[in-house]
N, C-alpha and C positions, 0 to 999 in steps of 0.2 A: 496604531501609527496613523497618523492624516498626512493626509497629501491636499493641496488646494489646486484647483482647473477651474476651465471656463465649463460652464453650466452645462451647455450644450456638448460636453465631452465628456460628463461627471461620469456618466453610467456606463461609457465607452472605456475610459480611461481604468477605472473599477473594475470589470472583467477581463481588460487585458491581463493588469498586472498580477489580477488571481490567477487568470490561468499561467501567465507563465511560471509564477511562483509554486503553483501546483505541479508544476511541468519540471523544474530545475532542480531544486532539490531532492538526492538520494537516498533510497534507504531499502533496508533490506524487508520481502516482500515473497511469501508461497507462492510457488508457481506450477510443483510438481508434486505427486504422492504415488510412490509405491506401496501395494500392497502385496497380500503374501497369497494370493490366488487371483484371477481373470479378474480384474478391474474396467467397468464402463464409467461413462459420464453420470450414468444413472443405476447404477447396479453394482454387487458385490456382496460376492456372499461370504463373506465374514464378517460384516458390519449390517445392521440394524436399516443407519445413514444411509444415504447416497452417497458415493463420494462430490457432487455438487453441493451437499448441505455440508457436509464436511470442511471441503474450502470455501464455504460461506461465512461459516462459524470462525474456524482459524483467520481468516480475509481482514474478520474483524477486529484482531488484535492486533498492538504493535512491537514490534521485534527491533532492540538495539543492541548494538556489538560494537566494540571496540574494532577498528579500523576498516577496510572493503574496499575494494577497485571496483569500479565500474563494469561490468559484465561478472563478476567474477560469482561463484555458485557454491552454496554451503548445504550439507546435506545432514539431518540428524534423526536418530531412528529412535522411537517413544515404542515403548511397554505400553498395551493398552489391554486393562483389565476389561471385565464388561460395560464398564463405565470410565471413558474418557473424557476429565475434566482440565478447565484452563491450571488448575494448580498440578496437576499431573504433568502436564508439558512445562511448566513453569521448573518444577524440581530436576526434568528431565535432557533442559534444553540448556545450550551455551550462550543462549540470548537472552539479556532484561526482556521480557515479555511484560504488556501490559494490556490491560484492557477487560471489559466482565467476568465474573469468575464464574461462568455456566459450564454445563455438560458440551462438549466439544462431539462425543461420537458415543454410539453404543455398540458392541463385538458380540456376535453371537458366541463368541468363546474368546479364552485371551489371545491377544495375537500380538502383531506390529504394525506400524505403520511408520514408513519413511518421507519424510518431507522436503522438497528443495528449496532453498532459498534465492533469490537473488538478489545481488547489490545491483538496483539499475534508479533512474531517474526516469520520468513520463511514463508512457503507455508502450508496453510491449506487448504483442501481439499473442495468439495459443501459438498459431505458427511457428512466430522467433522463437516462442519458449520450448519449442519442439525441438526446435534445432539445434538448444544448448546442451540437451540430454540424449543420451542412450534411450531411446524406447523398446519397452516390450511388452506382452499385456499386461501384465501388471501395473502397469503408470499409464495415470490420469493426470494429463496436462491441462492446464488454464492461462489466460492471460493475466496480465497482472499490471497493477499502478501503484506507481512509484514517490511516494513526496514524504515528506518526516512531516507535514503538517496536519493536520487530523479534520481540522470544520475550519477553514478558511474561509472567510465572508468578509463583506463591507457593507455598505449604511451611505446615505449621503444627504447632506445638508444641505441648504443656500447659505451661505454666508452676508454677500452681498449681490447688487443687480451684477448679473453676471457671471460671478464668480460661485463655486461648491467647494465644498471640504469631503473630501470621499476618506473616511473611518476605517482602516482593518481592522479585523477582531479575526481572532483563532490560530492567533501565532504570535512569535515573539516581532518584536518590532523590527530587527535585526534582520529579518527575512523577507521582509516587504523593502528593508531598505538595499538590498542586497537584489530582489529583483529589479526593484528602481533605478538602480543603476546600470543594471543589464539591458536591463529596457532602451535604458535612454541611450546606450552605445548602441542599440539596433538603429535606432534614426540620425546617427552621425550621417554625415556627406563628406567629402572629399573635396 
């Protein structure tokens, strides 16, 4: 999608509208993992993993589902043989998953792991994420970021003296125009 601005606003205008575009749009997003013994940020002794490399690995993929309120939290529990892979979670899960099809975790024996989702938009905090769940030792919380969009960037040209053409790439066009318009009702006046 192009947008045209004055020159001097190219690269400004450009990173607004990414980030709020990055910012608005929802979707659902790991935020929690129970496991089935004393879980740290860096430790656990049922997995090989850390649970940080664990939600590194899942972090990376994307998760779609048919409909989601805003705050609202999905939980679903995977079979993990010694070798937890993205097609394992894929056969396992209520969600289109997508995304590389690597080794996810390794279990010193077979075990479980349960995962939380949330439907949220922008950045939510470990914190928040703390405070949607029941903690116990078993659960490792993370923050999490929120956008259906994957590699959003732009590009920008001169067109004419004065004027640029700032380029989205990494979404559909639909969604840059969709923030463009959100945008532009932040600057209304009265």
């Amino acid at each position: 999608m192009l947008i045209k601005v004055p020159t001097q606003l190219s690269e400004l205008a450009g990173n607004f509208v990414r980030t709020y575009a990055l910012s608005q749009f929802p979707s659902w997003r790991p935020f929690a993992y129970r496991f089935e013994s004393r879980a740290s940020l860096l430790s656990n002794s049922l997995f090989i993993d850390k649970p940080l490399d664990i939600h590194t690995k899942i972090s990376k993929l994307k998760f779609v589902c048919e409909g989601g309120e805003l705050g609202e939290i999905r939980e679903e529990a995977y079979s993990v043989s010694n070798s937890f892979y993205v097609k394992d979670l894929v056969e396992q899960s209520n969600f289109m998953v997508s995304g590389e099809g690597s080794m996810l975790s390794r279990a010193l024996n077979p075990t479980s792991l349960t995962v939380y989702y949330l439907f949220q938009k922008g950045l939510t905090t470990e914190e928040g994420n703390r405070n949607l769940v029941g903690l116990d030792e078993n659960m490792v919380v993370f923050a999490s970021r929120h956008t259906v969009i994957d590699d959003l960037g732009f590009s920008i040209k001169e067109i004419d003296e004065g004027v640029s053409q700032v380029d989205f790439y990494g979404c559909d066009a639909q969604l840059i125009q969709t923030a463009l318009t959100e945008v532009s009702q932040i600057f209304l006046t009265i």
